[in-house]
N, C-alpha and C positions, 0 to 999 in steps of 0.2 A: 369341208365345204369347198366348192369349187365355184368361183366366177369368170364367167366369156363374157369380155364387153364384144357385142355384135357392132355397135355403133350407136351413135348420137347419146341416148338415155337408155338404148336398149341394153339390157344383163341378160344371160341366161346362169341361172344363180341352181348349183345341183348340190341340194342337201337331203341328208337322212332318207337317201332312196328318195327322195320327191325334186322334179324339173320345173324352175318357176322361172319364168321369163318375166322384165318388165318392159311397159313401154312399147309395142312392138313396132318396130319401123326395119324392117327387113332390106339387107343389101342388097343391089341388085349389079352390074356385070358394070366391070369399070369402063370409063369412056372409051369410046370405040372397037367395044367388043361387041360382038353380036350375042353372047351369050355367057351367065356369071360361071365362072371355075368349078372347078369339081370340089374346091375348100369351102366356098361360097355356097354352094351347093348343099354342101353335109351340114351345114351352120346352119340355113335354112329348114332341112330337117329335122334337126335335132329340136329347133325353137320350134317348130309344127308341133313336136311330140311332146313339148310341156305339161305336165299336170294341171299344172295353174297360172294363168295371168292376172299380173298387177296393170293396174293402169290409173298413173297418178291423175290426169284432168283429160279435159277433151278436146283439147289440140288436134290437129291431124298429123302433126307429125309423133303423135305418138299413138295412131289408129290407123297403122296402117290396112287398107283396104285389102292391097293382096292376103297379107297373114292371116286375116280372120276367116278369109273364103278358102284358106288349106286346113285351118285347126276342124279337128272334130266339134261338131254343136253343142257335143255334151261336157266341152273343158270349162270348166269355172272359169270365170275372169272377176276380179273383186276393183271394184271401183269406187270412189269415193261418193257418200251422200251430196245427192244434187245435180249427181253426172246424170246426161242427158246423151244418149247415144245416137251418134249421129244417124242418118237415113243412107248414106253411102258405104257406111260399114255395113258389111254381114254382122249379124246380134247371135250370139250362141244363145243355146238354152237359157243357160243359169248366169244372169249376170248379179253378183250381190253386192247392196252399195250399204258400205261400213260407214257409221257416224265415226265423229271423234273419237279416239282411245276405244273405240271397239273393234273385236280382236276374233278375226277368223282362224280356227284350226282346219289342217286337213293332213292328215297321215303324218303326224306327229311333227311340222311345221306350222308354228304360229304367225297370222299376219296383223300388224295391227295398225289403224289409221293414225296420224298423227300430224297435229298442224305445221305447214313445211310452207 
């Protein structure tokens, strides 16, 4: 298993062949650059390409607006029962909201909610 802390709450967590990111709040080009790095860059990509997003509550800093308007529509994002997605997010397809101790599989990685 492999974990990139990106920043703030964001992970990108690479297990059993499956890319899950939490949190997304995407870095962007350090002060007084006009544009992020080519390191910044590829991190940003790689969290585009995740299989699946977690997303603990509905903060904004942990929605962020850019990342959802690069992921494909058809990535899952598993949120918790009650989440309410904001109107300034892009909404992908399939968003699934898990109750308590209920527990998503997807390609041989288990997720499961749990009170935090």
């Amino acid at each position: 298993m492999d974990i990139t802390l990106v920043g703030h709450s964001t992970l990108l967590i690479e297990s059993a062949g499956v890319t899950l990111l939490t949190d997304p709040l995407l870095p962007s080009a350090p002060a007084g650059d006009a544009e992020p790095s080519a390191e910044i860059e590829l991190l940003i990509a790689r969290a585009a390409a995740a299989n699946l997003v977690l997303v603990s509550h509905d903060h904004s800093d942990h929605l962020d607006p850019h990342f959802f308007a690069r992921i494909p529509l058809v990535t899952p994002v598993v949120v918790p029962a009650g989440f309410h997605w904001p109107r300034s997010v892009p909404r992908p397809e399939t968003v699934l909201h898990l109750e308590l101790w209920a527990t998503y599989r997807y390609e041989g990685v288990s997720v499961t909610a749990v009170p935090a």
